[in-house]
N, C-alpha and C positions, 0 to 999 in steps of 0.2 A: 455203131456197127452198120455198115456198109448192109444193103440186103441182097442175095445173091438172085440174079437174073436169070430164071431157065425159059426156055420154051413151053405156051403153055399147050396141053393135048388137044389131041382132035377132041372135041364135045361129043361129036358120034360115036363113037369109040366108049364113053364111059356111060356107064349105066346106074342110076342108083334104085338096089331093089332092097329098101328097108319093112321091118314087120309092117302087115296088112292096117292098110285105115280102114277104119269103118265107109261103106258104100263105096268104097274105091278099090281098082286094082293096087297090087301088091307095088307096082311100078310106078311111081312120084314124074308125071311130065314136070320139067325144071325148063326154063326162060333159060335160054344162052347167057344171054346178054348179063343179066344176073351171078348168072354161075361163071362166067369170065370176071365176074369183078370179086367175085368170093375167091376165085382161085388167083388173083390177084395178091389179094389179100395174106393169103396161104402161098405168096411165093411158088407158086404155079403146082404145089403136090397135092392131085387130085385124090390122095386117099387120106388128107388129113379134112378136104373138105366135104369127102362123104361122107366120114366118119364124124364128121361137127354136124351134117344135116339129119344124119340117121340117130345121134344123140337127142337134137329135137324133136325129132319125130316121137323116142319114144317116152320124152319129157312131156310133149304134147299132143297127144295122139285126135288123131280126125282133123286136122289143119289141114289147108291146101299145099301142093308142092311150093307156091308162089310165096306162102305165107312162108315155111321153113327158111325159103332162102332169106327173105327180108332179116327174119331174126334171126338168123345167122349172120347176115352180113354187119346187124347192127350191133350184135353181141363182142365180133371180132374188133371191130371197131371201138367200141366203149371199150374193152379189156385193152384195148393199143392207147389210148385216146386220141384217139384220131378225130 
């Protein structure tokens, strides 16, 4: 199966504001660069991949935004085998 190609969004434009970490605001700074390659991943639909970061978040709560992305990025990948 062929994977379908869309345009991916403005980064600016998306927000991810998952439950509070401890010591941190409520609002996750995320790495572009990172989150282009998640939404990559995700076939460019940025609600399936804040919905994968906001899952770990509250799998594992107090991480950095840095850190969610990575194990997201690595989670989507191990379940693809990529």
């Amino acid at each position: 199966m062929e994977p379908i190609h869309q345009p991916l969004p403005d980064l600016k434009s998306l927000k991810w504001t998952g439950n509070k970490i401890p010591q941190q605001a409520s609002q996750i700074s995320i790495d572009p660069t990172k989150f282009k390659l998640l939404l990559g991943l995700v076939y460019g639909d940025s609600a399936i991949a804040l919905r994968l970061l906001d899952q770990q978040q509250k799998l594992h709560p107090g991480k950095t935004g840095c850190w969610y992305l990575e194990k997201t990025i690595q989670d989507v990948k191990r379940d693809r085998n990529c």
